[in-house]
C-alpha positions in Angstrom: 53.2 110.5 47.5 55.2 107.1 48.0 57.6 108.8 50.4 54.2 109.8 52.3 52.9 106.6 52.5 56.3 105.7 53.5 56.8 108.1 56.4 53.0 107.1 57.3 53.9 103.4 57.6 57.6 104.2 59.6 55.5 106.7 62.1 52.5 104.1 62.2 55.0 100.9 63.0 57.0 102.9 65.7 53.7 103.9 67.9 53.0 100.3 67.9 56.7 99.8 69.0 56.1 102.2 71.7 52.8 100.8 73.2 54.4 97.6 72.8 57.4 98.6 74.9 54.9 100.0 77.5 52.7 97.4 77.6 55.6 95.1 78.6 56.8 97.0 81.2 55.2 95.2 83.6 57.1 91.6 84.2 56.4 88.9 82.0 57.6 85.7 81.4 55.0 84.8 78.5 57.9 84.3 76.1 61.8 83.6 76.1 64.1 86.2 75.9 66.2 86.4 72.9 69.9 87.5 72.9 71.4 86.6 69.4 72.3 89.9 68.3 74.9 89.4 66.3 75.4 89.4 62.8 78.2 86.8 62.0 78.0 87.5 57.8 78.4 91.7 57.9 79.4 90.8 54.2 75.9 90.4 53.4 74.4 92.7 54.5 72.7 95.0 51.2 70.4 97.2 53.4 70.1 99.3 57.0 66.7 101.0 57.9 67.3 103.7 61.3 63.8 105.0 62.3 63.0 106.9 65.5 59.7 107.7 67.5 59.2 111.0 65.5 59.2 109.5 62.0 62.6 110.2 60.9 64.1 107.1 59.0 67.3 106.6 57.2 67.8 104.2 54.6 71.5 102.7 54.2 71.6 100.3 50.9 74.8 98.6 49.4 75.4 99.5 45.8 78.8 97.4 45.0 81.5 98.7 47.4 79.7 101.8 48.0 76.6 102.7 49.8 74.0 105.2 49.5 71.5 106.6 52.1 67.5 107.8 51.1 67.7 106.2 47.6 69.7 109.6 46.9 73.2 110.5 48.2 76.2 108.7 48.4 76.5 107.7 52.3 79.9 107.8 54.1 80.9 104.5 53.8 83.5 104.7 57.0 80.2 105.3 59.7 78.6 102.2 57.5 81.2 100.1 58.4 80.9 101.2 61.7 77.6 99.7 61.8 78.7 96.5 60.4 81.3 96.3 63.0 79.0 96.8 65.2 76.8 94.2 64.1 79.2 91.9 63.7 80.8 92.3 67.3 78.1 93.0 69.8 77.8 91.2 73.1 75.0 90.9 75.9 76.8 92.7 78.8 74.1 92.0 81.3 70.6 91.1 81.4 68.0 93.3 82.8 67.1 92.0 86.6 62.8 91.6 86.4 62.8 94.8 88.7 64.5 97.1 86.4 62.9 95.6 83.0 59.9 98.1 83.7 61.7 101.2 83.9 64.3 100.2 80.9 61.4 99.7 78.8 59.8 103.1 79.6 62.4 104.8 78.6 63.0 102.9 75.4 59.2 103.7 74.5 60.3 107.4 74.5 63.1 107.4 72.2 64.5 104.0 71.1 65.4 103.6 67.5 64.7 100.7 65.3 67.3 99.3 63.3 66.7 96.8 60.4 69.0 94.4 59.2 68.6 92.8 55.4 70.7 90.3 54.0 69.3 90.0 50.7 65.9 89.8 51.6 63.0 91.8 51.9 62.5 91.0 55.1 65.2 92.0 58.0 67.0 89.0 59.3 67.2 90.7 62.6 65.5 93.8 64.2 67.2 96.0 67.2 65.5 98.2 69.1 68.1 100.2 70.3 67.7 102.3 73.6 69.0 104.9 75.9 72.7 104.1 77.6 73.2 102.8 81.0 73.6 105.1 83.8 77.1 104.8 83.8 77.5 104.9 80.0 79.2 101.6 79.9 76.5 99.9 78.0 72.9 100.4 76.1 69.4 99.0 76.5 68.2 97.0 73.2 65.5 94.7 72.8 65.9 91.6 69.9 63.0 91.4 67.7 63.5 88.0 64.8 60.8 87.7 62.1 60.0 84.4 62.4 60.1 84.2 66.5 58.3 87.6 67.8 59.7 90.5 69.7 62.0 89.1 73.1 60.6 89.5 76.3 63.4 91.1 78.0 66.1 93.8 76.9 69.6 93.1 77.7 72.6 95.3 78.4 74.6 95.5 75.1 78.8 96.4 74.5 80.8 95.6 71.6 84.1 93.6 72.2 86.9 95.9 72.1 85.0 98.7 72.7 83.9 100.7 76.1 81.3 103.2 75.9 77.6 103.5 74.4 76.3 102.4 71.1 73.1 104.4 70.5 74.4 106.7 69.3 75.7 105.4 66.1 72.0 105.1 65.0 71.0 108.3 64.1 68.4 109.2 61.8 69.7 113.1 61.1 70.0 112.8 56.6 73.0 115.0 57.3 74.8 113.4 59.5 74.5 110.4 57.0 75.7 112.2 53.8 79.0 111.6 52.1 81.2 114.4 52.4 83.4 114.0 50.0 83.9 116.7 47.1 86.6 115.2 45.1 88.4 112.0 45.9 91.0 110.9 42.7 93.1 108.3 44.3 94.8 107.5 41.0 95.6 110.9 39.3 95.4 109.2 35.7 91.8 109.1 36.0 91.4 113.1 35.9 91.7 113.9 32.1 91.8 117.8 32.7 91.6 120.3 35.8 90.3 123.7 34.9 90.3 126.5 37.7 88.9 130.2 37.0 89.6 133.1 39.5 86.6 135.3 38.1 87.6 138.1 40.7 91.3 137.8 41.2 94.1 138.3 42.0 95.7 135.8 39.2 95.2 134.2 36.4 93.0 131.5 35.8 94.4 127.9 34.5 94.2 124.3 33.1 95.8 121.2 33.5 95.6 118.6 30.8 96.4 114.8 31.6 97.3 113.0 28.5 96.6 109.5 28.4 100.6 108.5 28.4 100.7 110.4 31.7 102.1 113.7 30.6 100.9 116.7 31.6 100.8 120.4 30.1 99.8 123.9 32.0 97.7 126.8 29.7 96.4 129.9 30.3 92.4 130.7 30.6 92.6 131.2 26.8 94.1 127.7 26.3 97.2 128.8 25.4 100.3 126.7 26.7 102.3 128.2 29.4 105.2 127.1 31.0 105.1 123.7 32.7 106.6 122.1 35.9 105.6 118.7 35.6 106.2 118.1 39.5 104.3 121.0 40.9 101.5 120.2 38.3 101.5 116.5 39.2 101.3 117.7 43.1 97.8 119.5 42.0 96.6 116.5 40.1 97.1 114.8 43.7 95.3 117.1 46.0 92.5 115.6 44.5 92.4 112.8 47.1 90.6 113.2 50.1 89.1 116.9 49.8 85.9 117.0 51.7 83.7 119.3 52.8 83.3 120.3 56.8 79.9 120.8 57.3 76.6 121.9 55.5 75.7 125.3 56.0 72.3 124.7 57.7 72.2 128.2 59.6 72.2 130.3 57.0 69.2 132.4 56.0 67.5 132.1 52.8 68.0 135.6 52.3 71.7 135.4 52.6 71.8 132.1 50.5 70.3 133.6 47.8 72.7 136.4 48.3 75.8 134.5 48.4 75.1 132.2 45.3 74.2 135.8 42.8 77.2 136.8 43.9 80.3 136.4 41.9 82.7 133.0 42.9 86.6 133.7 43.9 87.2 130.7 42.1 86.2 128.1 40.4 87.3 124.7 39.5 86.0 122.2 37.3 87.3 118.3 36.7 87.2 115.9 34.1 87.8 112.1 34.4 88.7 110.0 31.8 85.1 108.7 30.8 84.4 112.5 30.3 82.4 113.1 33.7 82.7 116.7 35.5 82.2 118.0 38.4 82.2 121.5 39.5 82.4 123.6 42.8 82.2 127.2 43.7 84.2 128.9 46.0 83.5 131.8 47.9 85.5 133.6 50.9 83.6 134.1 54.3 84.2 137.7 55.4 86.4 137.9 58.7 84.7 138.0 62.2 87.6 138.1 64.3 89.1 140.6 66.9 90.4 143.5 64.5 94.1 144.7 66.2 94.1 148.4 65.2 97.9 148.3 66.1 98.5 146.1 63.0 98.2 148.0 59.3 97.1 144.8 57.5 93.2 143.7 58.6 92.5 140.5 57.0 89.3 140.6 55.2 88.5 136.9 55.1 88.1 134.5 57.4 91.8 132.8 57.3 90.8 129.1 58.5 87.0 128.7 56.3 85.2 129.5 53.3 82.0 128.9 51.0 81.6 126.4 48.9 78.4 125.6 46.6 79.3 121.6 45.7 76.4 118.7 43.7 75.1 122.2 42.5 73.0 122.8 44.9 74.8 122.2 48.6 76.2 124.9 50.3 78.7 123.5 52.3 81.7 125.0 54.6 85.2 124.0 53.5 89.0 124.1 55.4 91.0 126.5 53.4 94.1 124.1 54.4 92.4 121.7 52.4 91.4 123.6 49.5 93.8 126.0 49.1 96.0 123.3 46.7 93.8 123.2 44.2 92.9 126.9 44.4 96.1 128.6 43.2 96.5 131.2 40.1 98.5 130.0 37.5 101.2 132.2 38.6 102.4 129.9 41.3 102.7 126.8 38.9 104.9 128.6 36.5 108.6 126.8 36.7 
């Protein structure tokens, strides 16, 4: 009900934006235009609201060095700090001349975004309404709105120093697009306690890693039993664990076939556990190959060689690199010394 009422108020706000932007585009001189964009303290900043003209919204808030979008997922910091940057370093390019104010702001009444700014407060500091690019994609229509001074009069041309090309379209209000991608990301390999991977349909045998708190590590079989141990290769495995995300969720795919894919049987496995005891699991499955089949060859791959199926937060299907994954996706036979 509260996200309802929510969505109500976001839809209900933006067709007031819209008549407003129509209503004023006919020349007007009734108030000053403002220009002061920019956001000097990006530091401060604890909270980023995106909504469009169809009642989509997207709600960036700062949670210690991370950030998290809808109240839900973990948000990828690196397009956040895009937006700071972006607050931080925009400039008026060019005002709009009186004649072309009128079309600019018909335009922006069919598909601007608005963009809140909070720095603490619960009440944006500053308010963009960001708008379509300039014809020659060199700059982008937005209109400055401050709470305690009104809506400007007049949209201006906006750039970033630095930077050449269009800004709208770092605004977007698609959840996805939003979403961390990350799947595992261990910088330091101390903090994973044990690594467990299981190849329920082979070929190989299935493993674990443990990570003793003085830093040595030990290799044993499904059963738990120790098997022979490489430190450096097993070390290696414990650092794959930076940086693995995911390419893309798997939006396309019929309910019918999800359903499918997550009763059947996993290729593999694998299963973390930090040193506070937290785990995290994903599934692995291999996408069957689409490619030209050469006859003249006697070996036909049967998986796709570049992608594969992965079921991650327990819930996400997602599509994952195999050159990413395949490190931490190994039988135990190739970490035997």
């Amino acid at each position: 009900m509260k996200r309802k009422i929510t969505l109500l108020l976001v839809v209900l706000g933006l067709a007031a934006l819209a008549l407003w932007l129509k209503q004023r585009s006919a020349p007007t001189s009734l108030d000053a235009p403002l220009s002061d964009f920019a956001i000097t303290d990006t530091a401060s900043v604890d909270r980023i609201f995106i909504s469009d003209v169809s009642g989509n919204s997207i709600d960036l808030r700062r949670n210690g060095m991370e950030w998290t979008v809808n109240g839900t997922y973990p948000a990828k910091n690196s397009d956040v700090h895009l937006l700071l940057a972006t607050f931080k370093r925009i400039e008026v390019r060019s005002p709009v001349s009186k004649k072309a104010q009128a079309t600019a702001l018909r335009f922006m009444a069919a598909g601007a975004k608005r963009v809140e700014i909070y720095q603490g407060g619960k009440v944006p500091e500053k308010v963009w309404i960001v708008g379509h690019a300039t014809k020659e994609s060199l700059g982008t229509y937005m209109v400055l709105e401050l709470p305690d001074k009104g809506r400007s009069s007049a949209p201006f041309i906006m750039g970033m120093s630095g930077f050449t090309g269009i800004l709208n379209s770092r605004f977007r209000t698609e959840l996805d697009t939003w979403r961390s991608t990350r799947v595992w990301n261990i910088v330091d390999p101390y903090e994973l306690a044990r690594v467990e991977v299981d190849l329920p349909k082979g070929p190989g045998s299935p493993y674990r890693i443990e990570h003793r708190e003085d830093r040595k590590v030990r290799l044993l079989d499904g059963a738990n039993k120790p098997l022979p141990t490489d430190s450096t290769v097993l070390n290696m495995v414990l650092r794959s664990f930076k940086g693995l995300h995911y390419e893309a969720i798997e939006r396309r795919m019929k309910g019918t076939k999800r359903d499918s894919l997550l009763a059947a049987t996993p290729d593999q496995v694998v299963r973390t556990f930090d040193r506070s005891g937290t785990r995290t699991e994903a599934k692995f499955w291999f996408m069957p190959y689409t490619g030209v089949v050469d006859t003249t060859l006697a070996y036909q791959p049967d998986h796709d060689p570049i992608r594969m199926y992965a079921l991650v937060e327990d819930s996400l299907v997602v599509v994952v690199q195999r050159a990413v994954f395949d490190p931490i996706l190994q039988p135990a036979e190739n970490l035997l010394p």
